[in-house]
PDB file of N, CA, C and O in Angstrom:
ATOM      1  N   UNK A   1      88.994  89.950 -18.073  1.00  0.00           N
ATOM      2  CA  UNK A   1      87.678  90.549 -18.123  1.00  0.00           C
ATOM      3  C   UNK A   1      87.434  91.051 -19.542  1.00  0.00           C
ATOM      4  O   UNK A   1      88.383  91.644 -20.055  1.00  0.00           O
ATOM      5  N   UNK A   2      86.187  90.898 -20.347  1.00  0.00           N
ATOM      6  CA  UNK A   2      86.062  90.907 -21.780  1.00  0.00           C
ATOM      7  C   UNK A   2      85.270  92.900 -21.589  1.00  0.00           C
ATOM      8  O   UNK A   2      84.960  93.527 -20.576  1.00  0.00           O
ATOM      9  N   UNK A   3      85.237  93.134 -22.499  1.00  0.00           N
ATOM     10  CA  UNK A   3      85.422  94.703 -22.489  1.00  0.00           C
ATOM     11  C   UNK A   3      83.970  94.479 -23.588  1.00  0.00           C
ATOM     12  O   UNK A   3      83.834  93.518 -24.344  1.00  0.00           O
ATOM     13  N   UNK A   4      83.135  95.452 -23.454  1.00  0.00           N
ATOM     14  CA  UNK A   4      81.419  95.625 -23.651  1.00  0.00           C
ATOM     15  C   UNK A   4      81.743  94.929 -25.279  1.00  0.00           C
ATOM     16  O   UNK A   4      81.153  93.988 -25.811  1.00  0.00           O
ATOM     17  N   UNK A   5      82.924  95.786 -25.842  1.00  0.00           N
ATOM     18  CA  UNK A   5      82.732  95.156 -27.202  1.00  0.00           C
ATOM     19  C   UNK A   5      83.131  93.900 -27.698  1.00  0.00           C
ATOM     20  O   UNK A   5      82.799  93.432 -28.788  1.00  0.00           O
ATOM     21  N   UNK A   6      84.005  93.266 -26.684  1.00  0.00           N
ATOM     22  CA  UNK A   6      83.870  91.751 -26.647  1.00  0.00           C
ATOM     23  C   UNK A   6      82.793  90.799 -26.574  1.00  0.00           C
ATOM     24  O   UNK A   6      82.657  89.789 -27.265  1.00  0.00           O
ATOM     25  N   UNK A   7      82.005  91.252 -25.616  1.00  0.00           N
ATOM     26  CA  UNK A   7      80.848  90.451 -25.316  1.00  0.00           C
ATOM     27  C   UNK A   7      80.074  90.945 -26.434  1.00  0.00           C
ATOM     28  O   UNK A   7      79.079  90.245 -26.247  1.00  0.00           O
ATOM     29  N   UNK A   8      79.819  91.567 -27.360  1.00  0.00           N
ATOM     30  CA  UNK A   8      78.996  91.887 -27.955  1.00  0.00           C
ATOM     31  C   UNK A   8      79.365  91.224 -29.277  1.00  0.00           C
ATOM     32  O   UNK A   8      78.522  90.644 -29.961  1.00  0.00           O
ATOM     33  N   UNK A   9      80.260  91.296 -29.514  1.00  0.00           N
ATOM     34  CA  UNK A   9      80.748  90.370 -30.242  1.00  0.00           C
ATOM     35  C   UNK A   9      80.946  89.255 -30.660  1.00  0.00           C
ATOM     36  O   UNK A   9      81.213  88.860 -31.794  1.00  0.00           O
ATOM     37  N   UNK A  10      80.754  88.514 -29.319  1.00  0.00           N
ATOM     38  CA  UNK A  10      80.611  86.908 -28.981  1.00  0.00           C
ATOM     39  C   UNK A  10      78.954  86.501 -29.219  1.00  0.00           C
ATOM     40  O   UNK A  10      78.467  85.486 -29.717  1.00  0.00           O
ATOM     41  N   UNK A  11      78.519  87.317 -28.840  1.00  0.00           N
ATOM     42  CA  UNK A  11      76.980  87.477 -28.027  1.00  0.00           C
ATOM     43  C   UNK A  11      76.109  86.698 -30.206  1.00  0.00           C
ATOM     44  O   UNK A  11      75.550  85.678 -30.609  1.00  0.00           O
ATOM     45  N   UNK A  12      76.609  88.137 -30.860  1.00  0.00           N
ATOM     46  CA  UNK A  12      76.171  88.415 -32.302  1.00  0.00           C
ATOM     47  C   UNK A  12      76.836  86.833 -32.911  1.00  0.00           C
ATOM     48  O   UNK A  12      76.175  86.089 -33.634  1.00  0.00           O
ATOM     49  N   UNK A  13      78.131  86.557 -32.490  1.00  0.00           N
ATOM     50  CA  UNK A  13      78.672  85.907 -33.661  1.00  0.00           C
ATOM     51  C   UNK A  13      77.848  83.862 -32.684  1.00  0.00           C
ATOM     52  O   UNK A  13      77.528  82.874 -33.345  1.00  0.00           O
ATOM     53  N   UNK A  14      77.796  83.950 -31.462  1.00  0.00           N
ATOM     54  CA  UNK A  14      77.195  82.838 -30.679  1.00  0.00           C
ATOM     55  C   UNK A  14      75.411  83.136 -31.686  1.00  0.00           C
ATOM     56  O   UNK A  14      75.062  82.267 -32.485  1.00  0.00           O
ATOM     57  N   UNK A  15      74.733  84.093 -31.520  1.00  0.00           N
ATOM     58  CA  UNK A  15      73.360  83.980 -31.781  1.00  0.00           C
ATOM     59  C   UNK A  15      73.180  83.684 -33.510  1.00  0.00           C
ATOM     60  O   UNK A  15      72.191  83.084 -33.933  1.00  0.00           O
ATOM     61  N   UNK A  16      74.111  84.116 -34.288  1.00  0.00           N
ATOM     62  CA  UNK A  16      74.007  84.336 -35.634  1.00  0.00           C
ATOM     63  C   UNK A  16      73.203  85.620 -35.589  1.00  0.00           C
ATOM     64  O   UNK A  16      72.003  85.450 -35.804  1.00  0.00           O
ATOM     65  N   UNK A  17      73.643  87.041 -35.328  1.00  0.00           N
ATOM     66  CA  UNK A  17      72.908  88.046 -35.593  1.00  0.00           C
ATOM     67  C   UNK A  17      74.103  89.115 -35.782  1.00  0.00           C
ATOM     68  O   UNK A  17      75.253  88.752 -35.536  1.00  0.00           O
ATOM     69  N   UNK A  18      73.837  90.441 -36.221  1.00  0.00           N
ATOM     70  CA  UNK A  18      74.702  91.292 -36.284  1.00  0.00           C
ATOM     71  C   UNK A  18      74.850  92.016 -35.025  1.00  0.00           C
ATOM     72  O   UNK A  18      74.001  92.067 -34.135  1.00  0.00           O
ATOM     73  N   UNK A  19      76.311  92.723 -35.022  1.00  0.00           N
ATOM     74  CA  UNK A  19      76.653  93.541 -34.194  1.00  0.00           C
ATOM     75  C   UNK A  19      75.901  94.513 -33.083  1.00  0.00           C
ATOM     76  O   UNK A  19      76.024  94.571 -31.860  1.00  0.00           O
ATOM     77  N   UNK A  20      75.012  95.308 -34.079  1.00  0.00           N
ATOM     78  CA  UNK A  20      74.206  96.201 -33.612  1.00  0.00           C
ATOM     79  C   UNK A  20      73.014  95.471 -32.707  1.00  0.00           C
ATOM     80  O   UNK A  20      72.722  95.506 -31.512  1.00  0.00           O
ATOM     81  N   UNK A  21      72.427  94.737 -33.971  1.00  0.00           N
ATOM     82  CA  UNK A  21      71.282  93.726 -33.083  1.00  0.00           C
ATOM     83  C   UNK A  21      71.924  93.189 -31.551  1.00  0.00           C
ATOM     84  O   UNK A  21      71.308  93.546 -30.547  1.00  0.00           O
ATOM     85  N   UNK A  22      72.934  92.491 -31.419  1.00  0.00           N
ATOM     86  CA  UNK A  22      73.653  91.848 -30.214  1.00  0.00           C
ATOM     87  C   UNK A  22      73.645  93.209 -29.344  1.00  0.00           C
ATOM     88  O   UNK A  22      73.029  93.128 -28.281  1.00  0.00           O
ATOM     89  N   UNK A  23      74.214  94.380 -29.634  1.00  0.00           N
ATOM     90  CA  UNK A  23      74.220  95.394 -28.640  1.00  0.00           C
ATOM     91  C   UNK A  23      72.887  95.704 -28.165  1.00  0.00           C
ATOM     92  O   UNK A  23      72.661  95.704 -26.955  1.00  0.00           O
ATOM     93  N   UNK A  24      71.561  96.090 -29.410  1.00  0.00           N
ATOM     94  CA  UNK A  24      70.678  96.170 -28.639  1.00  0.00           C
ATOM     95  C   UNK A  24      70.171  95.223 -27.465  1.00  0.00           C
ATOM     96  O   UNK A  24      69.714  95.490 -26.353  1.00  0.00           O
ATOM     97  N   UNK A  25      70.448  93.871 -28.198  1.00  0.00           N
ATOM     98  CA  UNK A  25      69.626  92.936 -26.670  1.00  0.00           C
ATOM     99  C   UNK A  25      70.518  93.087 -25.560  1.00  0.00           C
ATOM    100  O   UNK A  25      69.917  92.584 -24.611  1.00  0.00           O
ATOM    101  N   UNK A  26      71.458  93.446 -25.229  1.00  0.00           N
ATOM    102  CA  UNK A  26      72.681  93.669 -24.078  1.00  0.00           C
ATOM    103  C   UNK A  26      71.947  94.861 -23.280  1.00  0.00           C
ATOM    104  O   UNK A  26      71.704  94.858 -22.073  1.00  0.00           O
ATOM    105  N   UNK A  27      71.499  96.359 -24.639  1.00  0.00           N
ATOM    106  CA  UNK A  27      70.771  97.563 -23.388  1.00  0.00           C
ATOM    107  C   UNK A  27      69.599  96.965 -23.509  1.00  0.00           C
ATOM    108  O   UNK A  27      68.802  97.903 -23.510  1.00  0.00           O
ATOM    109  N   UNK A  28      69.032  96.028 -23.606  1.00  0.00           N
ATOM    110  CA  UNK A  28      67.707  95.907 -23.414  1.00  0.00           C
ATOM    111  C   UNK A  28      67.811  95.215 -22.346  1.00  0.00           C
ATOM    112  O   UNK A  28      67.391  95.786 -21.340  1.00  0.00           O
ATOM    113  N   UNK A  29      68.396  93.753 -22.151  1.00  0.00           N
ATOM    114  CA  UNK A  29      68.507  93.076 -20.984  1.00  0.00           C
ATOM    115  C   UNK A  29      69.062  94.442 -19.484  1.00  0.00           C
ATOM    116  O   UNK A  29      68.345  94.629 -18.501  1.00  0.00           O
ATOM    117  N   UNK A  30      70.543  95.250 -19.730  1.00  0.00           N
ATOM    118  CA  UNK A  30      70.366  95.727 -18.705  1.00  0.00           C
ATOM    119  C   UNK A  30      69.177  96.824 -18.177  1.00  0.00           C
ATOM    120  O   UNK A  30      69.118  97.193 -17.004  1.00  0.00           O
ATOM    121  N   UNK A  31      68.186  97.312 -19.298  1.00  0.00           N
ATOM    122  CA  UNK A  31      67.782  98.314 -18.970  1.00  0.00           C
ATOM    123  C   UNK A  31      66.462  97.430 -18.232  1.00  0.00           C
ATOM    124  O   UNK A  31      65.517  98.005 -17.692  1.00  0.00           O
ATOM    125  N   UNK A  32      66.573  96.210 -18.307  1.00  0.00           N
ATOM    126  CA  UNK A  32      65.015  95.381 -18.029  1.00  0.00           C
ATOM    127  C   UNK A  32      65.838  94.946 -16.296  1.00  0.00           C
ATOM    128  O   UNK A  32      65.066  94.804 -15.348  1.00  0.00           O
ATOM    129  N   UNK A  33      66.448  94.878 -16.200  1.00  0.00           N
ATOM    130  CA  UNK A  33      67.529  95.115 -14.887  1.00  0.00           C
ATOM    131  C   UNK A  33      67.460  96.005 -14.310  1.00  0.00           C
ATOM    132  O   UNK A  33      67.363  95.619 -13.145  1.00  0.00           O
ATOM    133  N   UNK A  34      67.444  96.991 -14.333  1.00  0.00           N
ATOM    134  CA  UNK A  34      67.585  98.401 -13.502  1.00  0.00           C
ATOM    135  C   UNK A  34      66.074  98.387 -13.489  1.00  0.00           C
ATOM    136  O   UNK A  34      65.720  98.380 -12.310  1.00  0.00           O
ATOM    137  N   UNK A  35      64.669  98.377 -14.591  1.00  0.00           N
ATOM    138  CA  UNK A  35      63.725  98.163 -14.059  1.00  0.00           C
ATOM    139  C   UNK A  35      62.928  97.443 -13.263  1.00  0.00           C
ATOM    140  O   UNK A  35      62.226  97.995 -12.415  1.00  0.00           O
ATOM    141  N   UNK A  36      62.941  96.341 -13.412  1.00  0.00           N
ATOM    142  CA  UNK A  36      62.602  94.751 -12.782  1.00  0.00           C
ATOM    143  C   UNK A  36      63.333  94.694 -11.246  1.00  0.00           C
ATOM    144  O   UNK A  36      62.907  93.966 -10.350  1.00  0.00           O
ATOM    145  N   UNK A  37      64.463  95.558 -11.110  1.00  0.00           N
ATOM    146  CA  UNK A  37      65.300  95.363  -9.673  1.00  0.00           C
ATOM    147  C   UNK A  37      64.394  95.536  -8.474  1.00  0.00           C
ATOM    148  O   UNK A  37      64.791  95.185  -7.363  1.00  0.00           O
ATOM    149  N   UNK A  38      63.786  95.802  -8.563  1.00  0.00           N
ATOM    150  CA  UNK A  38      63.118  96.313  -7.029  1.00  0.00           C
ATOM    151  C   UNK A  38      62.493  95.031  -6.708  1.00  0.00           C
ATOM    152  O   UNK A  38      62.707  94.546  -5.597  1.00  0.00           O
ATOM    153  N   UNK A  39      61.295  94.056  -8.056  1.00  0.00           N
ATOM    154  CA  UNK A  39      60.785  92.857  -7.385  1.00  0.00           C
ATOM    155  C   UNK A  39      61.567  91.954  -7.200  1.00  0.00           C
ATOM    156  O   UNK A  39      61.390  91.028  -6.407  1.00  0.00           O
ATOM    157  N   UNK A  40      63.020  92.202  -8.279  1.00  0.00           N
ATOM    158  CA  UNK A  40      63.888  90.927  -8.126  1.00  0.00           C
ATOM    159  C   UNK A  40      64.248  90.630 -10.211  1.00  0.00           C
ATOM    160  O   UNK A  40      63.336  90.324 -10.979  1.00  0.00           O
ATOM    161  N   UNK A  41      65.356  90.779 -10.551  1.00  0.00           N
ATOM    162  CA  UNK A  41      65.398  90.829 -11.702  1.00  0.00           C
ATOM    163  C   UNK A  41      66.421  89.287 -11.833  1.00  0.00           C
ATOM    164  O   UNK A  41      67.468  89.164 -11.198  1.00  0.00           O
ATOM    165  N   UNK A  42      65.900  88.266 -12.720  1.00  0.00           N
ATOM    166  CA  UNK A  42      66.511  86.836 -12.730  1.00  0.00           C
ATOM    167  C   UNK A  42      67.300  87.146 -14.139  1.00  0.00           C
ATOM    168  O   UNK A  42      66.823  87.751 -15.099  1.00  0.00           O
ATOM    169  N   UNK A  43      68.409  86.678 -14.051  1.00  0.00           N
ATOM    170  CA  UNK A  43      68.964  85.875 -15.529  1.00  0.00           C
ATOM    171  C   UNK A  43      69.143  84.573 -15.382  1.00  0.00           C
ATOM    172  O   UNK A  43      70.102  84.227 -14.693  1.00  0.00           O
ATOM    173  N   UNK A  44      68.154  83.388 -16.070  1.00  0.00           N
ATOM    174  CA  UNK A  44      68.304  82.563 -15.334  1.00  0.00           C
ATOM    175  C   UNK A  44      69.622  81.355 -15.744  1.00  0.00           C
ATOM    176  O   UNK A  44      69.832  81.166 -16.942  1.00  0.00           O
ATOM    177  N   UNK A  45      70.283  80.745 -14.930  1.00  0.00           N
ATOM    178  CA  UNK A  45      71.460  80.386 -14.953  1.00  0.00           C
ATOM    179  C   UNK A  45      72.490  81.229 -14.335  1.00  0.00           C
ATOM    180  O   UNK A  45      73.631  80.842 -14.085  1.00  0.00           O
ATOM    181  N   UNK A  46      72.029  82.389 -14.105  1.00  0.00           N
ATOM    182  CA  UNK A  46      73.944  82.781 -13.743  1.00  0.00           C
ATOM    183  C   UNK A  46      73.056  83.608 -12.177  1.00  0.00           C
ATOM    184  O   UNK A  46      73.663  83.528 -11.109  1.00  0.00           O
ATOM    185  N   UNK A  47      71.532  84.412 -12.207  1.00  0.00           N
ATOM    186  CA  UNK A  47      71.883  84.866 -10.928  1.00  0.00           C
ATOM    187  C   UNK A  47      70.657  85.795 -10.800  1.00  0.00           C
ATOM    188  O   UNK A  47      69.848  86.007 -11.703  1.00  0.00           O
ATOM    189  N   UNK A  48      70.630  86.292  -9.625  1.00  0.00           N
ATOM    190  CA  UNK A  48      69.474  87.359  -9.560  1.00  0.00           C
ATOM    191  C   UNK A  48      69.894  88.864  -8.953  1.00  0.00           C
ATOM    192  O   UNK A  48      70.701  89.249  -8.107  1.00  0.00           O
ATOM    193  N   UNK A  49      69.245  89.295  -9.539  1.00  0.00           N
ATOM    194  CA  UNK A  49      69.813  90.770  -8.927  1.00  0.00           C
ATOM    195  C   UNK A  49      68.343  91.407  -8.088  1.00  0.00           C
ATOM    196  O   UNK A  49      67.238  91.514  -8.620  1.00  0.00           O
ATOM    197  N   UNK A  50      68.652  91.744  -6.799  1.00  0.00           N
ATOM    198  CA  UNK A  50      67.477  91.624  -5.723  1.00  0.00           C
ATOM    199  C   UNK A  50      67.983  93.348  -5.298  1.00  0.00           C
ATOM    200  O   UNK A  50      69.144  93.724  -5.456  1.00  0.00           O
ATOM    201  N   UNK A  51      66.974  94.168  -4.797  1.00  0.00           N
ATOM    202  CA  UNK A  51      67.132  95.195  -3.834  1.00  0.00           C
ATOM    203  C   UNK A  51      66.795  94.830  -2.494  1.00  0.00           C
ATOM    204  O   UNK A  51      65.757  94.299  -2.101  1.00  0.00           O
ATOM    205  N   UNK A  52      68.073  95.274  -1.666  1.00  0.00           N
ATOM    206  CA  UNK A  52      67.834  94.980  -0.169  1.00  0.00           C
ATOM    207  C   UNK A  52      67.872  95.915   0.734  1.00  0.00           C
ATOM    208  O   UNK A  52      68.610  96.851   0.425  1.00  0.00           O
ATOM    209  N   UNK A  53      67.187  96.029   2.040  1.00  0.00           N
ATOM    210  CA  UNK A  53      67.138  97.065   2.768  1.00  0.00           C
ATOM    211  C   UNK A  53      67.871  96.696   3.860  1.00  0.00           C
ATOM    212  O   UNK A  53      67.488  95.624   4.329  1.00  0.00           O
ATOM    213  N   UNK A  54      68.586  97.091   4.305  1.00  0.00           N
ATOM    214  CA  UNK A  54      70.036  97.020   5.578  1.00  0.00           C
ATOM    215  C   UNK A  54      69.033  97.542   6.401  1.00  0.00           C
ATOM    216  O   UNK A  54      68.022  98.200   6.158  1.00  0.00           O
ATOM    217  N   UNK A  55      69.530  97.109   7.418  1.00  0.00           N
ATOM    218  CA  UNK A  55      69.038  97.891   9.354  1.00  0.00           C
ATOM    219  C   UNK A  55      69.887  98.573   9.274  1.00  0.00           C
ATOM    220  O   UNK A  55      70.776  98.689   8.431  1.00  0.00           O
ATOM    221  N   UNK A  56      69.540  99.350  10.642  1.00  0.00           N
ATOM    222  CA  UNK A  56      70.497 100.110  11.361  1.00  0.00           C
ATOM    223  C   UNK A  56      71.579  99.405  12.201  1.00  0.00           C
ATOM    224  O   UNK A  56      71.642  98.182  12.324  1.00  0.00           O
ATOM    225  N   UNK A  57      72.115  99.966  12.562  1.00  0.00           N
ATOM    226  CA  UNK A  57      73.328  99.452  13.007  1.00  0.00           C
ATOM    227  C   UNK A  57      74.360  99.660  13.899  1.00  0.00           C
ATOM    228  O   UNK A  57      74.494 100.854  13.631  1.00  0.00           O
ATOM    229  N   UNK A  58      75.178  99.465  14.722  1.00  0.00           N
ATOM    230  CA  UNK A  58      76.355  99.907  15.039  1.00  0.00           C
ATOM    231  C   UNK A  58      78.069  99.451  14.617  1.00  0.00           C
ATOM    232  O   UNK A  58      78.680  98.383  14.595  1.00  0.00           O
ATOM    233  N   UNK A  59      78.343 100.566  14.380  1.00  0.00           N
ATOM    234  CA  UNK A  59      79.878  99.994  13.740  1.00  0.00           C
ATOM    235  C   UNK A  59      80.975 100.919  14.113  1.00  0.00           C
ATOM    236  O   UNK A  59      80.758 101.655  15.076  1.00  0.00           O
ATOM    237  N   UNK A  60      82.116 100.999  13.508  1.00  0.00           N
ATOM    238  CA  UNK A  60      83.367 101.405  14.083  1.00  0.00           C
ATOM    239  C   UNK A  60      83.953 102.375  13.476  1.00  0.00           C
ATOM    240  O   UNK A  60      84.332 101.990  12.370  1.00  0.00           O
ATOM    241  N   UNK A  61      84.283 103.772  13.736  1.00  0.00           N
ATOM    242  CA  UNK A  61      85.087 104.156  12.706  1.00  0.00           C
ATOM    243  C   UNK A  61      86.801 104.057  13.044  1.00  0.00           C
ATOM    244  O   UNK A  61      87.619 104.281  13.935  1.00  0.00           O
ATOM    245  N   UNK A  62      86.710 103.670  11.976  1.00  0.00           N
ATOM    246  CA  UNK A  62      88.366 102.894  11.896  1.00  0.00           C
ATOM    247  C   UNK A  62      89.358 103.416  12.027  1.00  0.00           C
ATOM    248  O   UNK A  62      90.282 102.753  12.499  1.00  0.00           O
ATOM    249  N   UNK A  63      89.585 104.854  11.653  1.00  0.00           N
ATOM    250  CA  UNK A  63      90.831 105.892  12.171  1.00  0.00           C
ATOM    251  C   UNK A  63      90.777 106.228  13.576  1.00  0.00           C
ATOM    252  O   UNK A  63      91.752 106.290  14.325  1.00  0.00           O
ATOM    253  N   UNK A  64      89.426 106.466  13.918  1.00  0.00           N
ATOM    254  CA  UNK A  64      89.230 106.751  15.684  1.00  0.00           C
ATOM    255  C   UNK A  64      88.855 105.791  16.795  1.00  0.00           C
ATOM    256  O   UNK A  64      88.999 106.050  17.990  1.00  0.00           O
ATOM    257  N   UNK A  65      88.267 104.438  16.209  1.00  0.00           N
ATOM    258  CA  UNK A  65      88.388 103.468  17.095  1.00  0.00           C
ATOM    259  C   UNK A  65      86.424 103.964  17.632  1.00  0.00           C
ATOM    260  O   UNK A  65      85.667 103.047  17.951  1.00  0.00           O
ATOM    261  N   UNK A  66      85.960 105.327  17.632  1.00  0.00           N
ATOM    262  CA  UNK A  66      84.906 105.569  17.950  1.00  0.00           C
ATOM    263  C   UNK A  66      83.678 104.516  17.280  1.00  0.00           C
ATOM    264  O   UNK A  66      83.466 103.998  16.183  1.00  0.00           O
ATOM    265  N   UNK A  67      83.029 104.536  18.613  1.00  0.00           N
ATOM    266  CA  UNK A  67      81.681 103.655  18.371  1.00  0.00           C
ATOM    267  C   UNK A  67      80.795 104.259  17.650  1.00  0.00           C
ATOM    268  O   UNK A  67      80.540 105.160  18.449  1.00  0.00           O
ATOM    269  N   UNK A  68      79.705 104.596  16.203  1.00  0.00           N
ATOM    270  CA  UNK A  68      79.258 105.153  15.361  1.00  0.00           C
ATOM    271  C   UNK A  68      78.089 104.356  15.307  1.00  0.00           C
ATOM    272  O   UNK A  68      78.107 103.202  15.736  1.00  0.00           O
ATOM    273  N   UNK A  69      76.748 105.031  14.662  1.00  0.00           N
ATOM    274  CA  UNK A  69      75.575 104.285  14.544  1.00  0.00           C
ATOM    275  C   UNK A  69      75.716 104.335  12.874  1.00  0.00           C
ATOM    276  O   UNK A  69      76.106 105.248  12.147  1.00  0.00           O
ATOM    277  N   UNK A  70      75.285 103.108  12.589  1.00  0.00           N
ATOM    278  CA  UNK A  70      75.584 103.662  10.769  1.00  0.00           C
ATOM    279  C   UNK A  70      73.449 103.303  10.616  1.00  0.00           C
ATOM    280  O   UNK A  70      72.791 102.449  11.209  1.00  0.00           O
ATOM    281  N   UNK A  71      73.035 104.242   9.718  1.00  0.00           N
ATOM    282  CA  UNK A  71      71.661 104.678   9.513  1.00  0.00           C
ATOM    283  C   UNK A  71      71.653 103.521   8.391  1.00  0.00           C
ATOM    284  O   UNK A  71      72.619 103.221   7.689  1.00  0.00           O
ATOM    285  N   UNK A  72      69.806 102.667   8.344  1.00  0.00           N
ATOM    286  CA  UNK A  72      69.863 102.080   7.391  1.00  0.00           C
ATOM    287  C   UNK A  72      69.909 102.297   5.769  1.00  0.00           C
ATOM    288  O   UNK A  72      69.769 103.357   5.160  1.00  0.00           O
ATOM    289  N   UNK A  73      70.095 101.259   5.356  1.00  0.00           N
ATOM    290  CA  UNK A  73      70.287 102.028   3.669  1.00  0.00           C
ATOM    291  C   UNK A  73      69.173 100.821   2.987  1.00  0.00           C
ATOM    292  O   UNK A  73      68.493  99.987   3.585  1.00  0.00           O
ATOM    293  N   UNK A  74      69.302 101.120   1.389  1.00  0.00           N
ATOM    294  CA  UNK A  74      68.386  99.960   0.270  1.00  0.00           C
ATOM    295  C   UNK A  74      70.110 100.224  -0.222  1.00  0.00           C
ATOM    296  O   UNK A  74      70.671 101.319  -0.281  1.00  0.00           O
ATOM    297  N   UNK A  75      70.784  98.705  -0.575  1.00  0.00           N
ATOM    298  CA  UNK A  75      71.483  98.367  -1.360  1.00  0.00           C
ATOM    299  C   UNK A  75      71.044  97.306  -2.779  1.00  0.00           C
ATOM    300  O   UNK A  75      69.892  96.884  -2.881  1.00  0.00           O
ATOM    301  N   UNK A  76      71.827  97.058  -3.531  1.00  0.00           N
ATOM    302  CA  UNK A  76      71.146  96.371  -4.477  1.00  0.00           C
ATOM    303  C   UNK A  76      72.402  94.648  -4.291  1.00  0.00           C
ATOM    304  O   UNK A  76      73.579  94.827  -3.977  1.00  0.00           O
ATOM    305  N   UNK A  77      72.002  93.578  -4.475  1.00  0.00           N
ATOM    306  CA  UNK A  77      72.845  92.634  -4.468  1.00  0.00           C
ATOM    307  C   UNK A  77      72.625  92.216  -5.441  1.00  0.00           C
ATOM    308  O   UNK A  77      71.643  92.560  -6.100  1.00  0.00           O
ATOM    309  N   UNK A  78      73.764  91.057  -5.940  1.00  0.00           N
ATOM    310  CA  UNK A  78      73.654  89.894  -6.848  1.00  0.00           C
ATOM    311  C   UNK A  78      73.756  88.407  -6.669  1.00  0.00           C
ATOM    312  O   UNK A  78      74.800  87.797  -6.436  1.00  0.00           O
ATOM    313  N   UNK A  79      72.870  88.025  -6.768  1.00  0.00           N
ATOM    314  CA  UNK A  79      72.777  86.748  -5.900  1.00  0.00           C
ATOM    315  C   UNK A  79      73.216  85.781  -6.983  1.00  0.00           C
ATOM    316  O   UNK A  79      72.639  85.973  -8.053  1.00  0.00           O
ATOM    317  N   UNK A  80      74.216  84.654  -6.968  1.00  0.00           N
ATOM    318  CA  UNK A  80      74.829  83.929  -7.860  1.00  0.00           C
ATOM    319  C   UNK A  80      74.153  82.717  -7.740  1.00  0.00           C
ATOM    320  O   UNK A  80      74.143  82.094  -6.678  1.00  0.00           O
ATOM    321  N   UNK A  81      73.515  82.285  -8.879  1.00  0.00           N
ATOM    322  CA  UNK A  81      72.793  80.904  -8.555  1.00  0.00           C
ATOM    323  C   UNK A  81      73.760  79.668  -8.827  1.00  0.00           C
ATOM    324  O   UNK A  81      74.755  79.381  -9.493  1.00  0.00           O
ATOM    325  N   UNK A  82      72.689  78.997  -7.729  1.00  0.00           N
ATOM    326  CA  UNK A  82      73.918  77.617  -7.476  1.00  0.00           C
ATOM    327  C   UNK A  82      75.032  76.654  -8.682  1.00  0.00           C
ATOM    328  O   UNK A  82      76.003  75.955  -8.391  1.00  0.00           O
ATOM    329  N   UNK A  83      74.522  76.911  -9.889  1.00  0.00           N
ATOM    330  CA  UNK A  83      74.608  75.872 -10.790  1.00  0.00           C
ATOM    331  C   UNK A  83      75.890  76.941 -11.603  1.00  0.00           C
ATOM    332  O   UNK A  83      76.880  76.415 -12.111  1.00  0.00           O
ATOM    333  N   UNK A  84      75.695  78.378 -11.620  1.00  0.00           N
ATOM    334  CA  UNK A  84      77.088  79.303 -11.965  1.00  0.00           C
ATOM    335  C   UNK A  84      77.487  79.023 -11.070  1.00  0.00           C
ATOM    336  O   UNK A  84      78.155  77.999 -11.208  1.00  0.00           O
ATOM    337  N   UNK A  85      77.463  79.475  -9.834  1.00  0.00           N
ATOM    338  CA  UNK A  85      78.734  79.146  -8.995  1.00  0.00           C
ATOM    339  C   UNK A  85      79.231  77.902  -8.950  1.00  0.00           C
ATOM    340  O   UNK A  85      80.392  77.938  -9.358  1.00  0.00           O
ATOM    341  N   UNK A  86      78.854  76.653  -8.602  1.00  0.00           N
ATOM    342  CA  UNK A  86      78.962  75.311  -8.435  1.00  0.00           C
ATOM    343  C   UNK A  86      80.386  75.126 -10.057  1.00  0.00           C
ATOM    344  O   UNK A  86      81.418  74.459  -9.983  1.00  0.00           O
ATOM    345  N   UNK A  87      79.927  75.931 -11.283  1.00  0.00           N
ATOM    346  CA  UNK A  87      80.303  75.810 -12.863  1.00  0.00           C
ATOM    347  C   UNK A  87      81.763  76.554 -12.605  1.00  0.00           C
ATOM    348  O   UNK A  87      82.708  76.203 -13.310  1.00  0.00           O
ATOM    349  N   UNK A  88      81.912  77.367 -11.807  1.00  0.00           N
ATOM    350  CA  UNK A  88      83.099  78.542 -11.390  1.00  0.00           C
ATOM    351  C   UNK A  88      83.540  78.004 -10.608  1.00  0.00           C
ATOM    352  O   UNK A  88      84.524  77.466 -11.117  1.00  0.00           O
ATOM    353  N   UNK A  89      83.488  77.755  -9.641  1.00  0.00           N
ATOM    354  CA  UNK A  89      84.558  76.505  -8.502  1.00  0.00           C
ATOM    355  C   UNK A  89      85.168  75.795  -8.990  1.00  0.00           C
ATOM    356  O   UNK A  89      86.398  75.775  -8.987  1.00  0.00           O
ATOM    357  N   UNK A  90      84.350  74.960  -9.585  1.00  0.00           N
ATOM    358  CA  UNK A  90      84.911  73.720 -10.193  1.00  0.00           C
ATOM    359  C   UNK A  90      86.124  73.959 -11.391  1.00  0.00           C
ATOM    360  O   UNK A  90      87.099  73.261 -11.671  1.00  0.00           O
ATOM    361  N   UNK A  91      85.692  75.096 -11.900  1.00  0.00           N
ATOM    362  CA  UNK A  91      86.988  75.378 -13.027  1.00  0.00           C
ATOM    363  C   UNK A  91      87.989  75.967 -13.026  1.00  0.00           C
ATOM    364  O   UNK A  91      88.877  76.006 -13.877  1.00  0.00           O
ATOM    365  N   UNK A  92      87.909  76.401 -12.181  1.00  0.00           N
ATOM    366  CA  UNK A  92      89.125  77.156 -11.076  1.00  0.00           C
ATOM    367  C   UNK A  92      90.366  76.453 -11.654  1.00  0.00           C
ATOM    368  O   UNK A  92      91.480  76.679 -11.181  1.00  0.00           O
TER     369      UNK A  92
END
């Protein structure tokens, strides 16, 4: 796993730009992420990052075996588009 200043590094020396510049487009892309999440935020090629709303439910709690209602929630997912994943299998 490459560590923030790796990728930033790659990012600057892949675009031909400096360091700093490469970091800004990194908080800009995530901060356009955390905004954009609610309609659905794309990077396109690798995936989408969607907010989802769970039902309610019933489930188990696991030390007591007791039957529990779990209340719905908004989680956030990442949805991996076909052509990254399909690119990650294969290179396995």
């Amino acid at each position: 796993m490459k560590t923030k200043s790796e990728i930033i590094a790659e990012l600057a020396e892949a675009s031909g730009v400096e360091k700093k510049q490469a970091a800004q487009m990194l908080e800009t892309l995530a901060k356009m992420a955390v905004r954009d999440a609610v309609e659905g935020f794309v990077i396109p090629g690798l995936g989408k990052l969607v907010k989802v709303e769970r039902k309610a439910r019933m489930g188990r709690n696991p030390a007591t075996g007791e039957t529990i209602q779990i209340p719905p929630k908004t989680v956030l997912k990442f949805k991996i588009a076909k052509a990254a994943k399909d690119a990650i299998l294969t290179a396995g």
